[in-house]
N, C-alpha and C positions, 0 to 999 in steps of 0.2 A: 534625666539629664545625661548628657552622653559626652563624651572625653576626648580632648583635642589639645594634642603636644604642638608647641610652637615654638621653632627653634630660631632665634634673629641672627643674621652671618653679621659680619666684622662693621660693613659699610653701614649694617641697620643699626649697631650702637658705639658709631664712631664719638657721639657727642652727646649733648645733653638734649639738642634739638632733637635729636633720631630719637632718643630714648623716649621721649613726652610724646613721640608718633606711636611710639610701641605700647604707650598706657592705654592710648588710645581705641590702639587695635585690640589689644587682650580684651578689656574692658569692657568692650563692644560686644563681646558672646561668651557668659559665662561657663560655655563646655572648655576655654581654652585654660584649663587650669595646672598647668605642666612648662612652664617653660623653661626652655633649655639658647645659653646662648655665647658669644664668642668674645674673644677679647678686641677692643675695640678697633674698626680698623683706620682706614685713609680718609682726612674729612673733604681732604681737597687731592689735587693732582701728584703736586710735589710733598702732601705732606708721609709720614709715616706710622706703620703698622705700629702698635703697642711691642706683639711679639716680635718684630724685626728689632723692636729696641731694644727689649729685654736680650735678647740673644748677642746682640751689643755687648753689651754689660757682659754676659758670659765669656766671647771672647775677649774683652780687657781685661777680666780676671785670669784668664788661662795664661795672657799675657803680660802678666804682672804691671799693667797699665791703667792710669785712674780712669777711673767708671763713673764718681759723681756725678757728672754733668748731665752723660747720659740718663743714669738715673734719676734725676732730682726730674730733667723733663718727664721723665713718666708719673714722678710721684706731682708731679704739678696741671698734668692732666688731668689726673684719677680726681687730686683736692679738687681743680675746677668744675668737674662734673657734679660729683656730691655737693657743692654749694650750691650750682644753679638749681640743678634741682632740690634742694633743701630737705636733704635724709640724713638721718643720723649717723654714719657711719663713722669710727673712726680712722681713716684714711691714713694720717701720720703715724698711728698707732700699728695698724697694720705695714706700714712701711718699715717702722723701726726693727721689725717682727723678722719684713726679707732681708734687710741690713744686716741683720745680726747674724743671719743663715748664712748670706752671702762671704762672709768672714772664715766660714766652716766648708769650705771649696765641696758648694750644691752639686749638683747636675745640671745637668741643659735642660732638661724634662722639668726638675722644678722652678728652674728661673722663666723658662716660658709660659709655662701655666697661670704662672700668676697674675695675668693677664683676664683671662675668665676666672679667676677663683677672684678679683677684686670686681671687675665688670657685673658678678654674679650677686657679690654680698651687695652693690650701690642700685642694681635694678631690684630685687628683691624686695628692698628697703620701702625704695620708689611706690612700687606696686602694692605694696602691704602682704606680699606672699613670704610664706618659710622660705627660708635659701638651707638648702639640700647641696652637700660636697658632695662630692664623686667618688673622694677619697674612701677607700674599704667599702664602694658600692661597685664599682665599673671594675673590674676583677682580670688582673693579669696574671702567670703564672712566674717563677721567680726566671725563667726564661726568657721573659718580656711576652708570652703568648696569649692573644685576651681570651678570654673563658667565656664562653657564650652564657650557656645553662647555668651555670654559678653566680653570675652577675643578674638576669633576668630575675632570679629565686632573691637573689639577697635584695637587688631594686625592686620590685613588685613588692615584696613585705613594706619597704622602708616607704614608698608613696603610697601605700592604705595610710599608714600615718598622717596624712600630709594632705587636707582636702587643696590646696594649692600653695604651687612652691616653682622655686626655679633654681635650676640647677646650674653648675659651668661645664662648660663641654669640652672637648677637646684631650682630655685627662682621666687616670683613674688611678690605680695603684698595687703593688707590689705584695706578696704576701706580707713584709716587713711594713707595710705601709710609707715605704716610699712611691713619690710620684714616678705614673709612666704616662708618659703620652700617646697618641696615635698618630698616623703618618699624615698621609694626605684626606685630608678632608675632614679634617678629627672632629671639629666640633658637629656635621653636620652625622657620623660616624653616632655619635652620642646622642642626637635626637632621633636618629632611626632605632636606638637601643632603651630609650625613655619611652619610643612609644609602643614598643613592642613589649616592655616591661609594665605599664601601663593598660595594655588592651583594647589602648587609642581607636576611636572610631575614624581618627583623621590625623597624618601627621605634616603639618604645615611647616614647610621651609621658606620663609620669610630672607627675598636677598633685595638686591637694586635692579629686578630687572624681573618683567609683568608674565616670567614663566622660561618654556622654552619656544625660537621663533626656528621658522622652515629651513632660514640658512645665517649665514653670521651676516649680521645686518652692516659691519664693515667691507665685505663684499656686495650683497643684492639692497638694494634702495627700498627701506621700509618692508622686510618680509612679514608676509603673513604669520600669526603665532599658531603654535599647537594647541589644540584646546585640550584634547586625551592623545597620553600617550601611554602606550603597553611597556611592562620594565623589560622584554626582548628589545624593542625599540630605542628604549634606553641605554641600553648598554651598548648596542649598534652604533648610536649619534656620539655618545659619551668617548667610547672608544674610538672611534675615528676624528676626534677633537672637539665635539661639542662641550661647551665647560660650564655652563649654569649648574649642573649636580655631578658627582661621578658617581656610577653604579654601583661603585661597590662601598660607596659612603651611605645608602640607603637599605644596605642589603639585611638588616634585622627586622624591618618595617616588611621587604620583599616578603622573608619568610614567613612574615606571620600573617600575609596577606593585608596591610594596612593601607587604605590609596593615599597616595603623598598628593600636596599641591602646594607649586612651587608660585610664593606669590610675591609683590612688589610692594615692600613697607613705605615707599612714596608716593605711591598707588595704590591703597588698600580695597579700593571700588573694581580694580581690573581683577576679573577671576584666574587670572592664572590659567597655569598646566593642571590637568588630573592624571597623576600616574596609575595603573590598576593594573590587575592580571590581562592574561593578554582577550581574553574572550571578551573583555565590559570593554576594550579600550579603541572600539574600529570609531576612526571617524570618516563620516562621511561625508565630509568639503572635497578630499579629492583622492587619485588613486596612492602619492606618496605621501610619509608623512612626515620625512626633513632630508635635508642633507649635508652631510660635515664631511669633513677632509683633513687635512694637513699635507705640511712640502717637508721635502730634505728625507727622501729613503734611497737605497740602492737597493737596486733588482740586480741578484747571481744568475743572471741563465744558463743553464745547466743542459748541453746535450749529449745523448751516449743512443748508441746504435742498437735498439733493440731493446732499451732500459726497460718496457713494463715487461721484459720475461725474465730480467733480472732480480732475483730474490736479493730485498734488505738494499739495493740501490739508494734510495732516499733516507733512508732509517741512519746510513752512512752517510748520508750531507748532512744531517740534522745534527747528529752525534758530532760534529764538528762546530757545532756554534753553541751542545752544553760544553764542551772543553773551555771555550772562552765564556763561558756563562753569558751570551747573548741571547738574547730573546727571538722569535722569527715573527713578524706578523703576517704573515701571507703564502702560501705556496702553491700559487695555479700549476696545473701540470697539464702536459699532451700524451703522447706517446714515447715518444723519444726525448722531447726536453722537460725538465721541470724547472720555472722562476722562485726563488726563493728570496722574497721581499724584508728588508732590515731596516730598521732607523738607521739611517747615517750616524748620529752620535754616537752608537755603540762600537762603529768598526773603526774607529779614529786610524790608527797604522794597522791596522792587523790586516790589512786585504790581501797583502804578500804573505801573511804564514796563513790563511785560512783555504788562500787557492792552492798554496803548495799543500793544502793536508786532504783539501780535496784529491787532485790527483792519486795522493799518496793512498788514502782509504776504500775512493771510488773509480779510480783511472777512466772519466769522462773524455770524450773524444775532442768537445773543445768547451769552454768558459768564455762568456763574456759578463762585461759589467758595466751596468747604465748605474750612473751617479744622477745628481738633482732630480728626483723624480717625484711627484706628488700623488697622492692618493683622495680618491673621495669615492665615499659612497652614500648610495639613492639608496634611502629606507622607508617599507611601507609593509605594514602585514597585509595590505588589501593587493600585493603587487603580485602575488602569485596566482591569485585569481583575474586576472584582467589581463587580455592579450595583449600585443600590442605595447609592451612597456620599452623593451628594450629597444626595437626601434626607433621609438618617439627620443630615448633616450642617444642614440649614436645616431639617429638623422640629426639633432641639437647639435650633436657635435659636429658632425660632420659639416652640416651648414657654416659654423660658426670657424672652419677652417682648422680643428682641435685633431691633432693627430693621436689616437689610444694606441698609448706603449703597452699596455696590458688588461686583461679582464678576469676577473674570477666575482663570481655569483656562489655565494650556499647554498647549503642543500637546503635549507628549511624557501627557498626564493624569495627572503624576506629582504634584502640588500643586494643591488650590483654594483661590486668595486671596480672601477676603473684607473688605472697608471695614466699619466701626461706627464708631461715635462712642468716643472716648480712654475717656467714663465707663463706656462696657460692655465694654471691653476685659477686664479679670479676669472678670467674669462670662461672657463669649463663650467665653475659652479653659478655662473650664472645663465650660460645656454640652457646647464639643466633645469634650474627652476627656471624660467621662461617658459620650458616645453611643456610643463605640469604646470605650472600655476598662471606664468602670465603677469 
């Protein structure tokens, strides 16, 4: 028998409906004996996250303002779901438990959490598996730093105990055994750390959506999905805006080489994405294999006469945006000029002391600055073998009337990013997939 971590996001146990899909799907393959999962999330449009409520609650507390209301609709969810499904848990019991914490001015860390730490104990219940806390397993340091190898050691002992159990995700804890949480992506963060701790032959992320597709289906009409993709590739589409996973929410399953598949608990028939090392993961439907974007960055153009015989030139632009602790995502360069591409939200006012520090560090001959600019890039590990890409890719645009403010390609030739302007952003990312897919 062989071992399959299944981790369900917010939308797959927003209710009690979702939940009796999820029995269904464990149920169905007894290797899925590991699940790991989130606090519940949106059942409708307008309605809301558990955590966004909980976090509520926290700042009415900060704010010396009543919280009840708030709370009691969380504790009136959690009692709704334990009845329908008809598990023992005691619900009130456990609420009187955060009540009482809540008195003792918690953390943010704990009052969020509780969301998967009750989500946890009612699907457990459900399912007839152990429910396994995170707490003094998922290991931070009194820093808040997580422990890779210390957590692994101490999780791998605690599930041999445990022929099936399900854990809450999102959380772990402190050498005092106070809660810590994780950032972005926490719960999914925990299922790549269960199956890696585990020695998972498979780690399943279970969300509302049948994998990853070619481009965002609110731009291109019905995209083609991915059926494999390589974790280079991943982290390509991820990083450029693709949001079904983030890369670095998977990165302990990467390590231990685990293939992820990202599947659709409304669709448990649709096979999903297979993620895998990059050699198992060519496919052969066509030469790319997605494309993602995002709008709203500004490009620094940056010229100086003779800059590549200049030593430390660039080293001294860079050194200018850690001062302000900005991040860069981009820095194509020529000869003489380098672009150095930024999210817009990071430079809010700072464009006036960041070009004066320029001059002042680097004395460049002139600066200009393109605002509302969009970025996307065409990802394929099959693209560097096959002539003929780039072309196909700026005759699209060109056809399509798309003016490129900027290019830069990697060295591995596995993505070409392309600059337009924010307004031909939709238009762009669909010339492109049309020229590849059609």
């Amino acid at each position: 028998m062989g071992v399959k971590v299944a981790k369900f996001g917010g939308t797959s146990v927003a209710d009690a409906i979702q939940i009796e899909k999820i029995k269904k799907i464990v149920t169905s393959d007894p290797d899925r004996r590991y699940v790991v999962v989130s606090a519940p999330g949106k059942r409708f449009d307008s309605d809301n996250k558990i955590t966004d409520l909980l976090y509520l609650c926290k700042a009415q507390i900060d704010h010396n303002a009543p919280y009840d209301q708030v709370f009691q609709v969380v504790q009136d969810r959690f009692a709704a779901m334990a009845l329908t499904l008809g598990v023992d848990v005691d619900i009130a019991g456990k609420f009187e438990e955060i009540r009482a914490a809540l008195q003792d001015g918690p953390s943010a860390d704990y009052i969020a959490s509780r969301g998967e730490y009750l989500n946890a104990l009612i699907i457990a219940a459900y399912l007839g598996y152990d429910f396994v806390d995170a707490v003094g397993l998922v290991l931070f340091d009194k820093k808040g730093k997580y422990l890779h190898e210390e957590t692994r050691e101490t999780l791998k002992a605690e599930l041999a105990k445990h022929e099936k159990a399900v854990l809450p995700g999102f959380y772990g804890s402190y050498p005092d055994g106070r809660i810590k949480t994780f950032s972005r992506g926490g719960s999914d963060i925990t299922g790549a750390i269960v199956a890696s701790a585990a020695d998972a032959d498979m780690y399943e992320n279970w969300t509302d959506v049948s994998g990853f597709l070619m481009a965002d289906p609110r731009i291109v009409k019905s995209p083609k999905a991915i059926s494999r993709l390589s974790y280079m590739e991943l982290r390509e589409l991820s990083y450029m805006g693709a949001s079904v996973l983030h890369e670095n929410a998977i990165y302990p399953a990467r390590q231990a080489n685990i293939p992820i598949n990202i599947r659709n608990t409304n669709d448990p028939d649709a096979p999903g994405t297979i993620i895998t090392a990059e050699e198992d993961a060519r496919d052969s439907v066509g030469i790319i294999t997605g494309i993602a974007g995002s709008k709203d960055f500004t490009v620094m153009a940056v010229y100086k006469n003779m800059m590549s015989t200049e030593v430390g030139f660039i080293r001294r632009l860079l050194s200018v945006f850690e001062d302000y602790n900005i991040p860069v995502e981009h820095i194509p360069s020529g000869v003489d000029t380098v672009s150095i591409v930024v999210a817009k939200s990071y430079l809010e006012d700072k464009i006036t002391d960041i070009i004066e520090d320029f001059e002042r560090k680097a004395q460049p001959d002139s600066i200009e600055v393109f605002d509302d600019m969009a970025l996307i890039a065409t990802v394929g590990i099959g693209m560097a073998s096959r002539p003929g890409v780039s072309a196909r890719l700026f005759g699209a645009l060109y056809d399509a009337g798309i003016n490129i403010r900027m290019i830069d390609q990697g060295s591995s030739e596995m993505n070409i990013i392309i600059g337009v302007e924010n307004k031909d952003f939709e238009n762009a990312v669909r010339a492109i997939y049309n020229a590849f897919v059609g």
